[in-house]
C-alpha positions as CSV (number, residue, x, y, z in Angstrom):
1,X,0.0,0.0,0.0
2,X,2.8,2.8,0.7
3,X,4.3,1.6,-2.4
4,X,1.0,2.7,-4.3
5,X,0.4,6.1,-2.5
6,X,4.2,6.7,-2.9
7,X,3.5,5.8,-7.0
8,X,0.2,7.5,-7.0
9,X,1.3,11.2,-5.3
10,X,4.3,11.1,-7.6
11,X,2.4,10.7,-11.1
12,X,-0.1,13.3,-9.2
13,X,2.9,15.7,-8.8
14,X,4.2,15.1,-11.8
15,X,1.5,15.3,-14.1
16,X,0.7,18.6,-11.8
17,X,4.0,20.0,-13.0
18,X,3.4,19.1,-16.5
19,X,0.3,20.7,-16.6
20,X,2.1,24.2,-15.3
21,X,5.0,24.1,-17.5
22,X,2.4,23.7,-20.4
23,X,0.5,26.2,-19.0
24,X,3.8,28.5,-18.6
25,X,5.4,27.7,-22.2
26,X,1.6,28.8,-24.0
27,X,1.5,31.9,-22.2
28,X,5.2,33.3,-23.0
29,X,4.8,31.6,-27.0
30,X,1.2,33.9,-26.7
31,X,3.0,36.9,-25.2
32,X,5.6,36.8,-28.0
33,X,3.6,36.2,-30.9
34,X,1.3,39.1,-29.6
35,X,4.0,41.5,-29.2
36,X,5.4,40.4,-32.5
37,X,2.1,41.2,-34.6
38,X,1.4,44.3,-32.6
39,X,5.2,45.7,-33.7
40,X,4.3,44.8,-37.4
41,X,0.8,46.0,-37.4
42,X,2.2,49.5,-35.0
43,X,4.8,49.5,-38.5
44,X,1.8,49.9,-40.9
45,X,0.2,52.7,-39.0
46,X,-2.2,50.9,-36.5
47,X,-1.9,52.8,-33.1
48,X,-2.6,50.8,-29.6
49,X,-2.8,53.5,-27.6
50,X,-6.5,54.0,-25.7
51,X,-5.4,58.0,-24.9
52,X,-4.9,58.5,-29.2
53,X,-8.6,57.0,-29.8
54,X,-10.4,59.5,-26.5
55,X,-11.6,62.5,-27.9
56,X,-9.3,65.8,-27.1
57,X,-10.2,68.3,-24.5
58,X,-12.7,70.4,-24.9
59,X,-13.6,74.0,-22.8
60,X,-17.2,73.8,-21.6
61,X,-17.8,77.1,-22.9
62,X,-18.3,75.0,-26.5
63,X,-19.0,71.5,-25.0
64,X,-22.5,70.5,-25.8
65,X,-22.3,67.8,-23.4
66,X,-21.2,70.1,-19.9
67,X,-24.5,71.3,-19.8
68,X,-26.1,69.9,-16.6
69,X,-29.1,68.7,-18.6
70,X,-27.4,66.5,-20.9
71,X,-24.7,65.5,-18.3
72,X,-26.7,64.5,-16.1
73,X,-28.2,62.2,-18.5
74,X,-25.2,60.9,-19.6
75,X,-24.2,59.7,-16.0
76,X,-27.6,58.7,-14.8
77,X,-28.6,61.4,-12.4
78,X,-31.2,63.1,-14.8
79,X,-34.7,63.2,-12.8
80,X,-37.2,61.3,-15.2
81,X,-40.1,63.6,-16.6
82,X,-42.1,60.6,-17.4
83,X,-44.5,61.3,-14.4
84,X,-45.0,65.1,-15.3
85,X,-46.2,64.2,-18.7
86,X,-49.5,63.9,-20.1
87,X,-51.9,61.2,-20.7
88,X,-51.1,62.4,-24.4
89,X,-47.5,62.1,-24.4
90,X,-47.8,58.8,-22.5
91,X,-50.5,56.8,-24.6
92,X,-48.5,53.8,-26.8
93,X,-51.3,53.7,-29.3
94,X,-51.5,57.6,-29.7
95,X,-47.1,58.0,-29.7
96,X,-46.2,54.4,-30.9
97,X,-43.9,52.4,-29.7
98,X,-40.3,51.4,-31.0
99,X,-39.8,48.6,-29.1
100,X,-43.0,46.5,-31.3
101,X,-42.7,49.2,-34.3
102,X,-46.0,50.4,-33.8
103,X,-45.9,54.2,-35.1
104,X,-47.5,56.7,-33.6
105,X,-51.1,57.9,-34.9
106,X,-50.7,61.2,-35.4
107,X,-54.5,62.1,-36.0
108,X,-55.5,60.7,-32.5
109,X,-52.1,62.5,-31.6
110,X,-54.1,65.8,-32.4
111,X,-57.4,65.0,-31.6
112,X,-56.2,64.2,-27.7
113,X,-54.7,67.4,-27.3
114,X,-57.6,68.9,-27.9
115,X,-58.2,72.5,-27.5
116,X,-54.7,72.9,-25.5
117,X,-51.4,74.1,-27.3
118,X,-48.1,72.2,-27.4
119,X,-46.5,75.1,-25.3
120,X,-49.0,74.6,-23.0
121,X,-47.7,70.8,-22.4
122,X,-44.8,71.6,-22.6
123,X,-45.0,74.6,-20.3
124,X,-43.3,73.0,-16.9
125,X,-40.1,71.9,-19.1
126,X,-39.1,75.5,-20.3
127,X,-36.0,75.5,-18.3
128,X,-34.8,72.4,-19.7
129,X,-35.8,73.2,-23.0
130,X,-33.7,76.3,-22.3
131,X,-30.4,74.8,-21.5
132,X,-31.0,72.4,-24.3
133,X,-31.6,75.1,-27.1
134,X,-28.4,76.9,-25.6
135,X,-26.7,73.4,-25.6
136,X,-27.3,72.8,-29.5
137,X,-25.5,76.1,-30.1
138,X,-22.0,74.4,-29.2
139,X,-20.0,73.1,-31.7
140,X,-18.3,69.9,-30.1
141,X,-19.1,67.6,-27.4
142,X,-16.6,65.2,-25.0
143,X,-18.3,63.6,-22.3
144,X,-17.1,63.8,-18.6
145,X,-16.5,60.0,-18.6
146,X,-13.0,58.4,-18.2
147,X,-11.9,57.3,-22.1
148,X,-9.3,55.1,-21.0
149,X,-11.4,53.1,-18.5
150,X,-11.8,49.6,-20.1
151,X,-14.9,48.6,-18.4
C-alpha cells in the first residue's frame, strides 16, 4: 500500500507540473507572438494606444455635453419627466412604440390634445428646454467620462 500512495502522489505531482509548465510555455509563446504582430501591425500605422482614440479636450464654454441637462443624462442622475407628462404624451397607441414598431397615430395625436397648445404641455419643461436650445449652439461635445477606463 505505501508503495501505491508513494507511485500515485508522484504521477499526481508530476502530471501537476506538467500541466504548469504547459501552461507557462503557452502563455510566454502567446505573449511573444502578440507583441510580435502588434510591432508589425504598429509598422503599418495601426496605433494601440487608448489616450490616441479619447476625444481631445474640450472647454465647456463650446461643450455641448457640460451642460447639466445633458450631463446628467449621460451619467444617470437626470430626474425622469415621465411622471410630469401627459396622458397624451404617454399613450402607446396615440405616440407608438419602437420597441414593437408600432408608429405613432398622429390624427389621435391631435385629436387628444384637444383645444390645448403644445406650449402649454410643454410649459413645466421651459428650463430644460432652455439649456437644451443653448446646448445645441456648441460646436463639439466630449463627455465627462473616463476614455481610458476599459470597463
Amino acid at each position: 500500500m505505501k508503495t501505491f500512495l508513494r507511485r500515485f502522489f508522484w504521477t499526481l505531482g508530476t502530471l501537476a507540473v506538467l500541466i504548469f509548465l504547459f501552461h507557462f510555455v503557452e502563455t510566454w509563446r502567446g505573449r511573444r507572438a502578440w507583441a510580435q504582430w502588434k510591432r508589425a501591425q504598429e509598422a503599418v500605422g495601426i496605433n494601440y494606444d487608448p489616450a490616441a482614440y479619447a476625444p481631445k479636450a474640450i472647454p465647456d464654454a463650446e461643450n455641448f455635453a457640460a451642460v447639466p441637462f445633458v450631463s446628467d443624462a449621460v451619467t444617470g442622475k437626470a430626474q425622469l419627466i415621465s411622471g410630469q407628462l401627459s396622458g397624451v404624451f404617454t399613450n402607446p397607441p396615440t405616440v407608438g412604440d419602437w420597441r414593437v414598431c408600432r408608429t405613432a397615430d398622429y390624427a389621435a395625436f391631435a385629436k387628444e390634445l384637444g383645444p390645448r397648445s403644445m406650449e402649454d404641455y410643454l410649459q413645466p419643461f421651459e428650463t430644460r428646454l432652455a439649456e437644451l436650445d443653448e446646448a445645441l449652439r456648441r460646436p463639439s461635445c466630449r463627455f465627462k467620462v473616463d476614455y481610458l477606463d476599459s470597463n
